[in-house]
C-alpha positions as a Markdown table, in Angstrom:
| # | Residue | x | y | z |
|---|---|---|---|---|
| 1 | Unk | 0.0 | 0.0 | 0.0 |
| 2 | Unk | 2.7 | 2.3 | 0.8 |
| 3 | Unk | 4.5 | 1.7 | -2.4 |
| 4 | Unk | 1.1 | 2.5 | -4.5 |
| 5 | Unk | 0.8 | 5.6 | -2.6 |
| 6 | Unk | 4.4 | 6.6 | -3.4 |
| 7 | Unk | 3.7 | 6.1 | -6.7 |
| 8 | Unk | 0.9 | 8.0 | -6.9 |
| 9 | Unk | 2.2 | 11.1 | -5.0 |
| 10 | Unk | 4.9 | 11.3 | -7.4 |
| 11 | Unk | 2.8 | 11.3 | -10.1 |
| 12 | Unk | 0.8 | 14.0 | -9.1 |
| 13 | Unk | 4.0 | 15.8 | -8.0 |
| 14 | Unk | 5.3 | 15.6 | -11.5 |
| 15 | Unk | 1.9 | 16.8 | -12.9 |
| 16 | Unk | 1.7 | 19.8 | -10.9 |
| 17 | Unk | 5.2 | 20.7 | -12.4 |
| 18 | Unk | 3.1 | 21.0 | -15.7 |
| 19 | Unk | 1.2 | 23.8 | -13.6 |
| 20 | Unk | 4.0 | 26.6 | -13.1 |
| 21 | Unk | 5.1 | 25.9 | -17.1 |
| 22 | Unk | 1.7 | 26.5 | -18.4 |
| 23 | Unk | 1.1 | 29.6 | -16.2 |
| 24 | Unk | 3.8 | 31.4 | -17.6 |
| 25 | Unk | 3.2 | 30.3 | -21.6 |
| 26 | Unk | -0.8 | 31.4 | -21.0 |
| 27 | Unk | 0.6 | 34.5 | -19.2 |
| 28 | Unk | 3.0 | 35.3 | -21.9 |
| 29 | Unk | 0.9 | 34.5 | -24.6 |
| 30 | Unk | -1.9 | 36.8 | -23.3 |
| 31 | Unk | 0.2 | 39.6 | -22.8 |
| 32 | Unk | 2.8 | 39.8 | -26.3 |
| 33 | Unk | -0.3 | 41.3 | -28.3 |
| 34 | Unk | -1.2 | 43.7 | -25.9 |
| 35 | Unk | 2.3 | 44.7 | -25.5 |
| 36 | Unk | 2.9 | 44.9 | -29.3 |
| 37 | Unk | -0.3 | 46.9 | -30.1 |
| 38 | Unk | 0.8 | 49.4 | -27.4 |
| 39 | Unk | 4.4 | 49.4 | -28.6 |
| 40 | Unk | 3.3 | 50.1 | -32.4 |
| 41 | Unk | 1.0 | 52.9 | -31.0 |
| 42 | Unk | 3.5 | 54.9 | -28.9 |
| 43 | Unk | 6.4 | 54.3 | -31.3 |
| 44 | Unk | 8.6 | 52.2 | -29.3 |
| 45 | Unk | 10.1 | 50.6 | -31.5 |
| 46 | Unk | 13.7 | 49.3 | -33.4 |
| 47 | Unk | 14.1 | 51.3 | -36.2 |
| 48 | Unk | 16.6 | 49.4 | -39.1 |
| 49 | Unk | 19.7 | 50.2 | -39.6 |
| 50 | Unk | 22.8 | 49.4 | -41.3 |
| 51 | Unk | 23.7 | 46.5 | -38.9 |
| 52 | Unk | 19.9 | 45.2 | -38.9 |
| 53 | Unk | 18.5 | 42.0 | -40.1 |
| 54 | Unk | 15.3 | 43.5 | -40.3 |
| 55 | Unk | 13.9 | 45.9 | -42.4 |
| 56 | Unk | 10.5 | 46.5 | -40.8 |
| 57 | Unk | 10.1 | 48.6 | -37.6 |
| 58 | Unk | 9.7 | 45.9 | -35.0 |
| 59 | Unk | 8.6 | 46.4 | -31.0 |
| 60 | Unk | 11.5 | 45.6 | -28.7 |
| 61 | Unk | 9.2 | 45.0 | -25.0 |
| 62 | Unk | 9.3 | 41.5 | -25.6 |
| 63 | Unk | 11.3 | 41.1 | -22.5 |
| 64 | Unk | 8.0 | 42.5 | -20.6 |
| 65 | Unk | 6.0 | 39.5 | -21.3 |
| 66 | Unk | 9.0 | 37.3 | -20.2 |
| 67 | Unk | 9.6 | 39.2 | -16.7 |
| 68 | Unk | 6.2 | 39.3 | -15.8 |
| 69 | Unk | 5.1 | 35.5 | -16.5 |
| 70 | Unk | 8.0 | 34.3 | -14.8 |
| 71 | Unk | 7.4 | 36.7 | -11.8 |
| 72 | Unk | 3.4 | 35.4 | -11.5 |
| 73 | Unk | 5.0 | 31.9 | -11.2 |
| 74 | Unk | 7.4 | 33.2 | -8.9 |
| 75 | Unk | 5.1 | 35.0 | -6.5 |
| 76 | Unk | 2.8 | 32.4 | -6.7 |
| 77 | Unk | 5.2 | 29.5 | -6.0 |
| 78 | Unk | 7.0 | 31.2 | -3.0 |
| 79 | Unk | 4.4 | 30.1 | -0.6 |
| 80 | Unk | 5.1 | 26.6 | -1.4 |
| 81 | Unk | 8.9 | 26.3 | -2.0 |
| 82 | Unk | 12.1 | 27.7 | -0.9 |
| 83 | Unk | 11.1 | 31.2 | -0.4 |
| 84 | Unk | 14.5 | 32.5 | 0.4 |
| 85 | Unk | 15.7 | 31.4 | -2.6 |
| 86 | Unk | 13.0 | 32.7 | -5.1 |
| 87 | Unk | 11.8 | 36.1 | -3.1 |
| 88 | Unk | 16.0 | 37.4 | -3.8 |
| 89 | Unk | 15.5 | 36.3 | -7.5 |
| 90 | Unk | 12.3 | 38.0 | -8.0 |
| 91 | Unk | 13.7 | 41.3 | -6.4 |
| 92 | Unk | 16.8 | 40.9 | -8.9 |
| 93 | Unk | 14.6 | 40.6 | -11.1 |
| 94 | Unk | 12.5 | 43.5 | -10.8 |
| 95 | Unk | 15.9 | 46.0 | -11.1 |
| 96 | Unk | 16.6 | 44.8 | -14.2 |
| 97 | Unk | 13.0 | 44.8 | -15.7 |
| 98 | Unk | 13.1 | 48.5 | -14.7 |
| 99 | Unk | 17.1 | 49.2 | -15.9 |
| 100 | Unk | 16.2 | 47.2 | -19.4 |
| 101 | Unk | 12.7 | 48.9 | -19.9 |
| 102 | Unk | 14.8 | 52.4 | -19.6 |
| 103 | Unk | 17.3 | 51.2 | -22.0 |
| 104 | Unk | 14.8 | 50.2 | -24.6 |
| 105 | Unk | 13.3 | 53.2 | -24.4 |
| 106 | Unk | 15.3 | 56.2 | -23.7 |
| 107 | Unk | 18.9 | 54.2 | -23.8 |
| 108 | Unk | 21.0 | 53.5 | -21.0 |
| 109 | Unk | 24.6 | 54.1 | -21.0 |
| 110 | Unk | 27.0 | 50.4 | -20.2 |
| 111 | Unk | 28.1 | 51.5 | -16.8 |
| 112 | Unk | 24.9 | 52.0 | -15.3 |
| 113 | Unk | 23.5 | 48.8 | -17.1 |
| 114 | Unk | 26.8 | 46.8 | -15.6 |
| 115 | Unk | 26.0 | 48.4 | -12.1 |
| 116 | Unk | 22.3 | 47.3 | -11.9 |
| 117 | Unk | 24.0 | 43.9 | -13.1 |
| 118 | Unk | 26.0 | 43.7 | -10.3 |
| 119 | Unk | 23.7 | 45.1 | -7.4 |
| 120 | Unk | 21.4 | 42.3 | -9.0 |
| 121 | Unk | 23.6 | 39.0 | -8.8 |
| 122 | Unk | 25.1 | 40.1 | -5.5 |
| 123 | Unk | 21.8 | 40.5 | -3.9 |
| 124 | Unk | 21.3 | 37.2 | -5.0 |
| 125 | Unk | 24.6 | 35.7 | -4.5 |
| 126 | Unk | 24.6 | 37.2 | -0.5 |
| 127 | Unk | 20.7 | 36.1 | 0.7 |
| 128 | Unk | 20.8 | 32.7 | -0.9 |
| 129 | Unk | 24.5 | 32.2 | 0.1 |
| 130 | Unk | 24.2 | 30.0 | -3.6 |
| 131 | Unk | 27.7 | 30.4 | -5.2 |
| 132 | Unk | 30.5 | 28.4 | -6.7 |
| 133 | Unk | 32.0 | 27.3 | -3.7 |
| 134 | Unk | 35.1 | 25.1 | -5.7 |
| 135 | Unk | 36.9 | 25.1 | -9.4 |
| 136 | Unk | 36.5 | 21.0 | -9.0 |
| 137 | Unk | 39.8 | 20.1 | -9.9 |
| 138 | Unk | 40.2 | 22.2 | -13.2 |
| 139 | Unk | 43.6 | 23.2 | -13.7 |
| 140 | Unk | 44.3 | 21.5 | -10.2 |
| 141 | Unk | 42.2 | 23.8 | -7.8 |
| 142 | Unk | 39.5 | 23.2 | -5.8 |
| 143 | Unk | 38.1 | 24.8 | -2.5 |
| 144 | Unk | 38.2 | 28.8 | -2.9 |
| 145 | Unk | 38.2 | 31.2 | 0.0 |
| 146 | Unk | 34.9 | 32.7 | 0.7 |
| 147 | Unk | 35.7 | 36.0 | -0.9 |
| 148 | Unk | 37.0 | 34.9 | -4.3 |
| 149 | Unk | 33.9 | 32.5 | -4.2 |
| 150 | Unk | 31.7 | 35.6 | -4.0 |
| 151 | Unk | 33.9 | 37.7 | -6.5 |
| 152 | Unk | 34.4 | 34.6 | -9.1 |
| 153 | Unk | 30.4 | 33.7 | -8.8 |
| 154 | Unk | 30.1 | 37.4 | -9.6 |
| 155 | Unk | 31.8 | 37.4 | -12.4 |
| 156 | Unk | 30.3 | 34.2 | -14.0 |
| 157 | Unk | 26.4 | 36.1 | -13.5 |
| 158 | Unk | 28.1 | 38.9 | -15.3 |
| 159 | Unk | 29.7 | 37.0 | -18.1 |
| 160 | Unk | 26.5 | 34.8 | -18.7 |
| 161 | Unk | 24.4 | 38.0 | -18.7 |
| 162 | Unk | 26.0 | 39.8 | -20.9 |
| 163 | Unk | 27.5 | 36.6 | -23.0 |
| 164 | Unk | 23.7 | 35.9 | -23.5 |
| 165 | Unk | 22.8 | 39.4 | -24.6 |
| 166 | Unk | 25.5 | 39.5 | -27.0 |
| 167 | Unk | 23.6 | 36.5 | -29.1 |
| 168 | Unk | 20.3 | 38.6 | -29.1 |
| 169 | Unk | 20.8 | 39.2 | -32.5 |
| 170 | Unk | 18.8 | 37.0 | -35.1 |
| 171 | Unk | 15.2 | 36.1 | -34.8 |
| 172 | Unk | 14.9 | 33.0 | -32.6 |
| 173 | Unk | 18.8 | 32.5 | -31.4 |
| 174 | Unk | 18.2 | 34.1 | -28.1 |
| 175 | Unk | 14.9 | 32.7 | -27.6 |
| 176 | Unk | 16.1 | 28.7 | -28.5 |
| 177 | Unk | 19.2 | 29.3 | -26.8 |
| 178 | Unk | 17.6 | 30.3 | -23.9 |
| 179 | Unk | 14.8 | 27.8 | -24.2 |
| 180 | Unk | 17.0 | 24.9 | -24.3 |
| 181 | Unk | 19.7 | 25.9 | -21.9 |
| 182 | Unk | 16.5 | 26.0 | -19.3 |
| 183 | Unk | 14.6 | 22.8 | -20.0 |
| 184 | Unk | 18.3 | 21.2 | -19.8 |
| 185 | Unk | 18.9 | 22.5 | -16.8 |
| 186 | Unk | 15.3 | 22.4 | -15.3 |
| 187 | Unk | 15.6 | 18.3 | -16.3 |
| 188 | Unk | 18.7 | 17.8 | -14.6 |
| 189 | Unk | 17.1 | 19.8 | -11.8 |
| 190 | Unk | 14.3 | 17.4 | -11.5 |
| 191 | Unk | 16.5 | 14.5 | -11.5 |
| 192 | Unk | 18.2 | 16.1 | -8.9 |
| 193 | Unk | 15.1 | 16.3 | -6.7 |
| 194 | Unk | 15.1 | 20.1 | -6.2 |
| 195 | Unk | 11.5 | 21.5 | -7.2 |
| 196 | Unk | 12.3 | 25.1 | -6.5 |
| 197 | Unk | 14.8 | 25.4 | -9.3 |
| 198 | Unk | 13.1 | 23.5 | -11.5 |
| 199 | Unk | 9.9 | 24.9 | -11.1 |
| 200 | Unk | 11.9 | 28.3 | -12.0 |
| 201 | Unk | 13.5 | 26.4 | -15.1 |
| 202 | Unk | 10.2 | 25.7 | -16.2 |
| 203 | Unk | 8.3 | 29.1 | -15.5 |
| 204 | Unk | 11.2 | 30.8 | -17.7 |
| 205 | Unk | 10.7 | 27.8 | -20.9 |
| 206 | Unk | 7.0 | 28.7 | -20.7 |
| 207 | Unk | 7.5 | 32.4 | -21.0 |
| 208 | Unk | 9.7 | 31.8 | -24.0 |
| 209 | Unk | 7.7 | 29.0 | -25.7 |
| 210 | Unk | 5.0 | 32.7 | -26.7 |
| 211 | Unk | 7.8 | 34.5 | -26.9 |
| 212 | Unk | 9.7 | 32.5 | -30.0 |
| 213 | Unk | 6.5 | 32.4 | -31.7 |
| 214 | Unk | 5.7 | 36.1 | -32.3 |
| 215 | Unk | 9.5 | 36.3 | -32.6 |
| 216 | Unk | 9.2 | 34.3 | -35.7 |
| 217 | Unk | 5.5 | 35.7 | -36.7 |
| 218 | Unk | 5.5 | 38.2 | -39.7 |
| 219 | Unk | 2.8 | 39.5 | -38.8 |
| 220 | Unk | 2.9 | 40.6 | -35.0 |
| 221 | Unk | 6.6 | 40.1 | -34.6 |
| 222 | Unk | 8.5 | 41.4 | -30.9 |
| 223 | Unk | 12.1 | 41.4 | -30.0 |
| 224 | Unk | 12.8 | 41.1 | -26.4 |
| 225 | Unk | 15.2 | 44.0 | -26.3 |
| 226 | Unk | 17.4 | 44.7 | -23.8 |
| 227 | Unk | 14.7 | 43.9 | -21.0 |
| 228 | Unk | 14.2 | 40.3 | -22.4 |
| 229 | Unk | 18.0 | 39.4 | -22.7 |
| 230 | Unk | 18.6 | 40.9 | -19.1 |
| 231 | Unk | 16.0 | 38.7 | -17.2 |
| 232 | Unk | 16.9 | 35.4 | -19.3 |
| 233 | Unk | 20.7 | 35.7 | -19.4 |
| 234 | Unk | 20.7 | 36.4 | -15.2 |
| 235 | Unk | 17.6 | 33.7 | -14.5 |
| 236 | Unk | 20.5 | 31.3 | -17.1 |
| 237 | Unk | 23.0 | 32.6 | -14.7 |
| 238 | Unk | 21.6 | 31.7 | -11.5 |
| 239 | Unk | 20.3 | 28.2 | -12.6 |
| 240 | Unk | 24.1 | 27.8 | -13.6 |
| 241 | Unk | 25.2 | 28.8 | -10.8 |
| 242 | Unk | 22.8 | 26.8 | -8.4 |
| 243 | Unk | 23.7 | 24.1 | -10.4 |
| 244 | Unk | 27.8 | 24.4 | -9.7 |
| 245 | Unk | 26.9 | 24.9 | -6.2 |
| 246 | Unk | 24.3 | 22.3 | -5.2 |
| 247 | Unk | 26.9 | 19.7 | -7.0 |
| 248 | Unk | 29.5 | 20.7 | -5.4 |
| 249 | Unk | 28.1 | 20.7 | -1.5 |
| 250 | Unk | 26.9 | 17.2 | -2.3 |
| 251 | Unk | 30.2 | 14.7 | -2.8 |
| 252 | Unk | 27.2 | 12.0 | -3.4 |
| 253 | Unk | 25.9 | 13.8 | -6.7 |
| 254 | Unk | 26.6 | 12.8 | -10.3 |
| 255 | Unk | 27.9 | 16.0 | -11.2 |
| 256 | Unk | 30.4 | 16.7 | -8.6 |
| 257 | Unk | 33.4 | 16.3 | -10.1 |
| 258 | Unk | 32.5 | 18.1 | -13.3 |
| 259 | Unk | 29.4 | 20.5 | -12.7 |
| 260 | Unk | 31.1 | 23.5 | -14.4 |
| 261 | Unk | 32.2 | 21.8 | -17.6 |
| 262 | Unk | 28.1 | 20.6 | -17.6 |
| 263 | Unk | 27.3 | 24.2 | -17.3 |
| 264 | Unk | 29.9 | 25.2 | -20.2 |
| 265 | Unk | 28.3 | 22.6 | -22.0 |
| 266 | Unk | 24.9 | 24.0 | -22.1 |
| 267 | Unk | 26.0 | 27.4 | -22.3 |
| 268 | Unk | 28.5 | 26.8 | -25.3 |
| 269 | Unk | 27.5 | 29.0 | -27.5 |
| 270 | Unk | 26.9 | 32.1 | -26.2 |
| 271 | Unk | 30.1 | 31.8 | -24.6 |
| 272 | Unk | 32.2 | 30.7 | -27.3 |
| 273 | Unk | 30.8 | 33.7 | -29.3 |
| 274 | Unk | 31.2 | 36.4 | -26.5 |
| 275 | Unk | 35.0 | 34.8 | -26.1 |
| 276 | Unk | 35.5 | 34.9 | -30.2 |
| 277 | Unk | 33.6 | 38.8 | -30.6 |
| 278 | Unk | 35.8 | 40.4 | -28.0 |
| 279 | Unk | 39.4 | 38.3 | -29.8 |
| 280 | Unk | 37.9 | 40.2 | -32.8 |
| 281 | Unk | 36.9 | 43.6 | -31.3 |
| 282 | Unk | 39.6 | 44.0 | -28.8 |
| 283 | Unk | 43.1 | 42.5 | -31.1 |
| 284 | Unk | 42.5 | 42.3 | -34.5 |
| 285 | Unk | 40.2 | 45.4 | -35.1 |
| 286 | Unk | 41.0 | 47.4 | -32.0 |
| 287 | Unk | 37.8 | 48.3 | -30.7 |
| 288 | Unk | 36.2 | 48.6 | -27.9 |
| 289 | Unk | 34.9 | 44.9 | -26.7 |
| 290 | Unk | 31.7 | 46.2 | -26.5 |
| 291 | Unk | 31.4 | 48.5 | -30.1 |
| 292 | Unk | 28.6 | 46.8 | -32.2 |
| 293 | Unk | 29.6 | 45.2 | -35.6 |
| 294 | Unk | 28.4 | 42.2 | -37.5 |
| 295 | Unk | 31.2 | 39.6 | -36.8 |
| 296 | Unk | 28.8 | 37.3 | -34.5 |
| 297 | Unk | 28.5 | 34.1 | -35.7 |
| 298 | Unk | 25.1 | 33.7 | -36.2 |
| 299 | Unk | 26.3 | 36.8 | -38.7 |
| 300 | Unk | 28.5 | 34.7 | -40.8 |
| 301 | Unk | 26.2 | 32.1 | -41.0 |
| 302 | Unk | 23.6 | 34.3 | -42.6 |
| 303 | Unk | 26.2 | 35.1 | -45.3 |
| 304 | Unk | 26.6 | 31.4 | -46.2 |
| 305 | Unk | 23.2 | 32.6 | -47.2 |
| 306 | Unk | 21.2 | 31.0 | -45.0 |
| 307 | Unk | 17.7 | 32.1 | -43.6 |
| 308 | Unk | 17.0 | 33.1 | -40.1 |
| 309 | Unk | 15.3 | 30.0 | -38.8 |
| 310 | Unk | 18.3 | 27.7 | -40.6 |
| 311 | Unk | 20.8 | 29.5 | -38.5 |
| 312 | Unk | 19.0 | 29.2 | -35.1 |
| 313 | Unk | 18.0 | 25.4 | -36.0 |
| 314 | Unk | 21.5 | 24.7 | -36.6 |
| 315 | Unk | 22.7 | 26.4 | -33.7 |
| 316 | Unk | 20.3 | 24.7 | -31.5 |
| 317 | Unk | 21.4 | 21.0 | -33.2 |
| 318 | Unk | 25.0 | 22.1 | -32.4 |
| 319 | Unk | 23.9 | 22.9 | -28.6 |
| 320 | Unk | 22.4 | 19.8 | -28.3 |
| 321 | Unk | 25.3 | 17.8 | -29.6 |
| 322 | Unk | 28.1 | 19.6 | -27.5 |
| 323 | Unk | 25.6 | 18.5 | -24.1 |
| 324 | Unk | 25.2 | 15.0 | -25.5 |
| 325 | Unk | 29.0 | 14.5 | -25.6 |
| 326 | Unk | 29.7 | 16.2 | -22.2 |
| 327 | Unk | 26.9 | 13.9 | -20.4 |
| 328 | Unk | 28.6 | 10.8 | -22.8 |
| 329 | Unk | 31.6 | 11.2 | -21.4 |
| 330 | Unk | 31.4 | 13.0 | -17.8 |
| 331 | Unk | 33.2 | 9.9 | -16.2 |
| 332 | Unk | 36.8 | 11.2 | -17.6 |
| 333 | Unk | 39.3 | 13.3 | -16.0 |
| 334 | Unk | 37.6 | 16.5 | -15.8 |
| 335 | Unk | 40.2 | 18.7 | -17.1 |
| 336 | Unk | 40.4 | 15.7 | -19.9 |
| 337 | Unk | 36.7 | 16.4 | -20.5 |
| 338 | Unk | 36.8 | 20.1 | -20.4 |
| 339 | Unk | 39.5 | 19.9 | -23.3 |
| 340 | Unk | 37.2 | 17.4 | -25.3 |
| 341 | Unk | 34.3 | 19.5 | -24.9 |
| 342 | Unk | 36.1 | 22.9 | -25.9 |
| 343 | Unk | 37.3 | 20.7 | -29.0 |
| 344 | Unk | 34.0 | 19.4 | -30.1 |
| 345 | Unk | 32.0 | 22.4 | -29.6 |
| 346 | Unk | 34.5 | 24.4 | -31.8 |
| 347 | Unk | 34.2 | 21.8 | -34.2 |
| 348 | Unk | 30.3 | 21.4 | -34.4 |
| 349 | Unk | 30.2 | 25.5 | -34.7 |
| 350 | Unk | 32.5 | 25.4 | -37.4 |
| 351 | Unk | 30.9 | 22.9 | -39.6 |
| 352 | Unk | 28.9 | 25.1 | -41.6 |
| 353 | Unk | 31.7 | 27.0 | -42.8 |
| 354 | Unk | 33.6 | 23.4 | -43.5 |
| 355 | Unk | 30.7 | 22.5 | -45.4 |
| 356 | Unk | 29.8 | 25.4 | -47.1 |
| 357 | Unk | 33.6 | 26.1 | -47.9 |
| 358 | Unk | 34.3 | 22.3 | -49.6 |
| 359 | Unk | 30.7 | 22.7 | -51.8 |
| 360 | Unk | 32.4 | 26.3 | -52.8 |
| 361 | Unk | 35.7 | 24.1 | -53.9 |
| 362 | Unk | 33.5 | 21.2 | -55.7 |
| 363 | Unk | 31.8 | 24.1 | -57.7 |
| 364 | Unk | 34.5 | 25.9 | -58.6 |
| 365 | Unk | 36.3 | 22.9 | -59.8 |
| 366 | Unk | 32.9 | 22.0 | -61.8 |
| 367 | Unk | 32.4 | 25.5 | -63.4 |
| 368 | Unk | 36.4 | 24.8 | -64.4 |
| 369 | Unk | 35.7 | 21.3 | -65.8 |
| 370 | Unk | 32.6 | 22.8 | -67.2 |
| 371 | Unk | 34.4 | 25.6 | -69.1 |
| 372 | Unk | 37.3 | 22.9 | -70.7 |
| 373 | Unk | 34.5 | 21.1 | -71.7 |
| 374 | Unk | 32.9 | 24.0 | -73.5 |
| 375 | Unk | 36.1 | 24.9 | -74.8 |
| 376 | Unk | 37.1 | 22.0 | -76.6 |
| 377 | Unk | 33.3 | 21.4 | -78.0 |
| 378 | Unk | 33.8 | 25.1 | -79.3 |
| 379 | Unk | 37.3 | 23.8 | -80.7 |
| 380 | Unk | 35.5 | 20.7 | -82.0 |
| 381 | Unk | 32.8 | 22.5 | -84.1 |
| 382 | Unk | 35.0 | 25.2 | -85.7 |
């Protein structure tokens, strides 16, 4: 009798998980048309440019609908589950709804944007005492003193932050990246047995599931400006982060010997980009790191010539594959499987321009062969 009751608890326990993910999609699917109409009406939108992808004037409050259906799952889950954990995360989360709504509209300069980022994380990072506590063995280092764990967890909510909002650049990158980097980690949350954060995994994959579709409409299209990519990239930074953490307090866990190579894993991309766009920026052009310019990657996929939706599918695929072979192989010598991982992801990220480099070879060895051919039929005939 006890085990049928077991069973059937956990059932409904994993059923009621569907409840926060639905609240936020019907929450953010209710409010993106509202928010577009009232966007188009008081002209608050991205105007194309030169360095645009678009050539329509397109609302940029997407991030609106995001912050305020993960918020009513928030609130509403805080009597149930670990307050102290989600009250901090919702009150981060309000000074950066307010700092990225006053940068869509009126532009905010970097410093104050990077301030509210940090007042942000550290109220977080303080409260919920949740930060990376160890580098697991990478590079031979392990246990941290308590004040370079606070300054180093710092430092990884700022890079994902702004590593994330770097990618916001392509309809439906930022969204799928997003997407999937949550429902990865809200899975391996589950499995870990800690409803809080994956509730909050699943709250933020509901508010982007509306999100990526009038992202892609062409009708009622949004961007989730600067607002959007500030509330996903820190909620992708704290889930990391908890992640690391919880992992590394628990010597019992499957990830505690290689947590942060799991969390580069599932954060490749962005990462990989930010590291590549400041190489390009900072040494080889000599700019400042963060001077806009069209030498993302999702960029020089699109001149492969390559729609939108190709680039974010294949980015997504690529994603996918680099967690695959990080789970495949998390038995190894970390730093062994932090070098494999680095190595693959490059790899899978640079196929496209493998691929698209050896068809340009094949056809200008055919358009050779073609023009002997012509030649000696012109030959031939005379």
């Amino acid at each position: 009798m006890n085990l049928i009751t077991e069973i059937i608890d956990k059932g409904i326990g994993e059923m009621l998980l569907l409840f926060p993910f639905l609240l936020a999609l019907v929450t953010a699917f209710l409010a993106f048309p509202t928010i577009i109409f009232i966007a188009h009406a008081k002209q608050l939108v991205d105007v194309p440019d030169k360095r645009s992808v678009h050539s329509k004037t397109v609302p940029t409050l997407g991030g609106i609908g995001i912050f305020f259906a993960v918020a009513i799952v928030i609130s509403l889950s805080g009597a149930f589950l670990n307050g102290k954990i989600l009250m901090p995360i919702l009150g981060a989360l309000i000074i950066l709804f307010f700092l990225g709504v006053k940068d869509d509209i009126l532009i905010l300069s970097p410093k104050k944007k990077m301030m509210g980022q940090i007042i942000a994380a550290l109220l977080v990072i303080l409260i919920t005492d949740i930060r990376i506590t160890s580098f697991s063995g990478i590079l031979g280092l392990y246990d941290i003193p308590y004040f370079i764990s606070i300054g180093f967890t710092l430092f990884v909510f700022i890079l994902i932050i702004n590593a994330y909002n770097l990618i916001d650049g392509l309809d439906g990158l930022a969204g799928s990246v997003g997407l999937l980097a949550s429902a990865f980690l809200g899975f391996l949350f589950f499995k870990m047995g800690d409803m809080t954060l994956t509730v909050l995994s699943l709250a933020l994959v509901g508010a982007l599931v509306p999100f990526l579709y009038f992202n892609f409409s062409k009708v009622r299209k949004i961007f989730m400006g600067d607002t959007g990519s500030m509330v996903v990239g820190f909620l992708l930074a704290f889930q990391a982060v908890a992640f690391i953490s919880f992992n590394q307090l628990n010597p019992g866990s499957q990830f505690y010997s290689n947590s942060p190579v799991i969390i580069l894993a599932i954060l490749f991309f962005p990462l990989l980009d930010t590291l590549r766009i400041f190489y390009v920026r900072v040494v080889i052009l000599k700019k400042h790191p963060f001077s806009p310019d069209k030498n993302h990657i999702h960029h020089h996929m699109l001149q492969l010539g390559l729609k939108h939706w190709q680039v974010t599918l294949i980015i997504s695929i690529a994603s996918t594959c680099v967690l695959i072979f990080a789970l495949l192989f998390q038995n190894i010598p970390v730093n062994v499987q932090l070098i494999s991982v680095v190595i693959f992801g490059i790899v899978m990220f640079s196929l496209p321009f493998f691929i698209n480099y050896s068809v340009f070879k094949k056809r200008i060895k055919l358009n050779r062969l073609l023009r002997k051919l012509n030649l000696v039929n012109y030959t031939k005939a005379k």
